[in-house]
N, C-alpha and C positions, 0 to 999 in steps of 0.2 A: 599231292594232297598234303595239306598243312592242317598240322595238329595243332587241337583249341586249349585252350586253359580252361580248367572245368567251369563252372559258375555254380554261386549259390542262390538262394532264394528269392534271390534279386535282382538276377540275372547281371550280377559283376564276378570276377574274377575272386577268388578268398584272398584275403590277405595271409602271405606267405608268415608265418611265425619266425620270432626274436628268439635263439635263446638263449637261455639265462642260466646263470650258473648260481644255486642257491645253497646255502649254510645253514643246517638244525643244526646249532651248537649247542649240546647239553652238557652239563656242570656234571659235577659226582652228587647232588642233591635229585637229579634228575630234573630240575629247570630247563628248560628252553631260552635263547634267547631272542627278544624281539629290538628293533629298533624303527624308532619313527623317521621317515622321513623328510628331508631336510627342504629347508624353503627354497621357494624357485621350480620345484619339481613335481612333476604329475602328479597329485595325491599329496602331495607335501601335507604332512602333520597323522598321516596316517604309519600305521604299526604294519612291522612286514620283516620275514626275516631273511637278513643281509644277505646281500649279493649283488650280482650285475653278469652285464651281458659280455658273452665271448667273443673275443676278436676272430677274424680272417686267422684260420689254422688252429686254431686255440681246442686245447681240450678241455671236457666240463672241470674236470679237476685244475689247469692249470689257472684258469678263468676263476677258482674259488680262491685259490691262491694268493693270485694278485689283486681280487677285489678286496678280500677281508684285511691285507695289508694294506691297503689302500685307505678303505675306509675306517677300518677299526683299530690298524696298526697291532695287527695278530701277526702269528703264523703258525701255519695250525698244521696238524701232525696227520694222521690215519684219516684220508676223504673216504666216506662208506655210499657210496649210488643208493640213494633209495627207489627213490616213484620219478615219475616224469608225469607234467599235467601240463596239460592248456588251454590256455584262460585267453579269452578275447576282453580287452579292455575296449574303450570308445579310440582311444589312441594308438592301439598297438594290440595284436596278438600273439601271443609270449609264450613261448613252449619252456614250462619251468622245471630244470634238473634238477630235484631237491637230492641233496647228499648229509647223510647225519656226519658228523664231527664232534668227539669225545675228548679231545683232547688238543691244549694251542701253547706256546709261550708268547711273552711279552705283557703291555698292562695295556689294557683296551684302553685307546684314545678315541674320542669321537669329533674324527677330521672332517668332517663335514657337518657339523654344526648340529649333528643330530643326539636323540636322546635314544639312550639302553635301557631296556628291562628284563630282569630273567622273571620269566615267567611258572605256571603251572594252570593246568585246569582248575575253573573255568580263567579266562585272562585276564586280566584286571584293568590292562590298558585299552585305547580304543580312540578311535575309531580303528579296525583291523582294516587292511588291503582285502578286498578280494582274493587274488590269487592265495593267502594264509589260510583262507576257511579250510582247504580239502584237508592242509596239514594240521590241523587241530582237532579234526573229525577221526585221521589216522592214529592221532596221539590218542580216541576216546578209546579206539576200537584195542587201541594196546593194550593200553593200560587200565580196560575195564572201567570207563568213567560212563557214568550215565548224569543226561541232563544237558543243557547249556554250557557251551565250550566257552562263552564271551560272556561278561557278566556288561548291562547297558554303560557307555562311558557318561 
């Protein structure tokens, strides 16, 4: 007897989840930071915050490591596990390890052509990724914010 792959609603197979290694890097002001991403790429021009996917063996931690060196030309200090979420895009379903991060040296470069913002409720930039809403909904519930977490871009 051979075992099936479950199916969803549509009688295909789910698509197995990417995942991803993500960065809440908050400042001593208690900012968040966001950045857009860069052209050429899925979503290109929307706001989301930094990271990328783990290699074959890679742990979430080392995976934030070398992305935000990567991309941002950090390196960051104390990785904190927060939430785990997953978002199905039309391209990809992404299982996101969000890890808060307090602390980095070096001066942020943005090596892939992308822009920075530190943010605060509600966000001022926009359009936001999908996968950022749960984390802005968590920053309400922290930190007592009521109202619109996105102000219209």
């Amino acid at each position: 007897m051979t075992q099936r792959e479950p199916v969803d609603v549509e009688g295909q197979a789910p698509r197995r989840p990417v995942d991803v290694a993500v960065g809440v890097l908050i400042n001593p002001q208690g900012e968040f930071l966001l950045t857009s991403r860069p052209e050429g790429k899925v979503y290109a021009g929307y706001w989301e915050f930094p990271g990328g996917k783990l290699e074959a063996g890679e742990s979430v931690e080392a995976a934030l490591r070398r992305e935000l060196g990567e991309e941002l030309g950090i390196e960051i200090g104390v990785v904190l596990p927060w939430k785990v979420e997953i978002v199905d895009y039309e391209h990809a379903r992404v299982r996101l390890h969000f890890c808060k991060v307090f602390t980095w040296t070096g001066a942020f470069e943005m090596r892939e052509q992308q822009t920075m913002a530190w943010q605060d409720l509600p966000v001022r930039v926009g359009p936001v990724l999908p996968g950022t809403f749960p984390v802005l909904k968590w920053f309400a519930e922290e930190r007592g914010f009521e109202g619109a977490t996105t102000l219209p871009a």
